[in-house]
C-alpha positions in Angstrom: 92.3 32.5 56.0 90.2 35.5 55.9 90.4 38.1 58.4 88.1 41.2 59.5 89.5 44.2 61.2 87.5 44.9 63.9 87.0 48.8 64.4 87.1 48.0 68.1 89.5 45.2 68.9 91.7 45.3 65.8 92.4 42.5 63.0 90.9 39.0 63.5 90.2 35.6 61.8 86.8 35.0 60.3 86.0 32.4 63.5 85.7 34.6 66.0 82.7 36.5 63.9 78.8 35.1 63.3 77.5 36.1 59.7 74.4 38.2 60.6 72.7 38.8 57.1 72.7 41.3 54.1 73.3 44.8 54.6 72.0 45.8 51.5 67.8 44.9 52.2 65.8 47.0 54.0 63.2 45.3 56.6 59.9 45.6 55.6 58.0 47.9 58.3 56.7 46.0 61.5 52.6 45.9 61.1 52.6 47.7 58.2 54.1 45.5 55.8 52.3 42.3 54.1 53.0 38.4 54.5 54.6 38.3 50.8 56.8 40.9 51.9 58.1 39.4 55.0 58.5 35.9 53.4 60.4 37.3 50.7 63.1 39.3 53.1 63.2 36.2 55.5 63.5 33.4 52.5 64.5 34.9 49.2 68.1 35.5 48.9 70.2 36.7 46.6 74.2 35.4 45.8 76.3 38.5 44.6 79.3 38.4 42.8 81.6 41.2 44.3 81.4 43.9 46.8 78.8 43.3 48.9 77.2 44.3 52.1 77.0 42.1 55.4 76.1 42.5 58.7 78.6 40.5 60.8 78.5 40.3 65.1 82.1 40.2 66.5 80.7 37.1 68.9 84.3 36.3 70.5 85.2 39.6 71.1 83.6 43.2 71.7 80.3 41.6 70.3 79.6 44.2 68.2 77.9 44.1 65.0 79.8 45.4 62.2 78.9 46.9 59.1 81.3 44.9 56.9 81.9 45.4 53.1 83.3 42.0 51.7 84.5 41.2 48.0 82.3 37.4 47.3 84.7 36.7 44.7 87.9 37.6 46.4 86.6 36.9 49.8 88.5 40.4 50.6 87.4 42.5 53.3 87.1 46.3 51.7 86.1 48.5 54.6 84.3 47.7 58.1 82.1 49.9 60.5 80.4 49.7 63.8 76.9 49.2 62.4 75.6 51.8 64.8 77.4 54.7 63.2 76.7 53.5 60.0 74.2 56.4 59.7 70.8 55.9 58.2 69.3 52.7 57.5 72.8 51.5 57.5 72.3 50.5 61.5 69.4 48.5 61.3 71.7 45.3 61.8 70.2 42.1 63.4 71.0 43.2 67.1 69.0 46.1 67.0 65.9 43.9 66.4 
């Protein structure tokens, strides 16, 4: 079963946590940005193979979303971060919407 260390409340199974989106796109700018561009960050997706960036919420728990950097092959979690101190442009995680 895959498990995520939580920075905050320590190692956990997958179920307590809500997937929250890729880490790796930046948000096109709020009234500056065109249609196309929002359509294409809300409904174009891309599926990596390997290390990838996510943005998970620790729902049952400190509910704290997480930077988390998780291997799509392996389904390993390599490193995870409070998304807040994951210093620029690496914070901008669903709940700070």
């Amino acid at each position: 079963m895959l498990r995520v260390h939580c920075p905050l409340c320590g190692e956990r199974p997958y179920t307590e946590f809500r997937y929250g989106g890729d880490a790796s796109r930046a948000r096109p700018a709020l009234g500056t940005s065109s249609l196309e561009a929002w359509h294409d960050y809300l409904f174009l997706f891309d599926n990596p193979k390997g290390p990838h960036r996510e943005f998970w919420q620790h729902e049952q728990g400190c509910r704290q979303w997480l930077l988390v950097v998780r291997d799509t092959a392996t389904n390993v979690v390599r490193e995870v971060i409070v998304a807040r101190n994951a210093g620029p442009g690496g914070g901008q995680g669903p709940g700070s919407r």
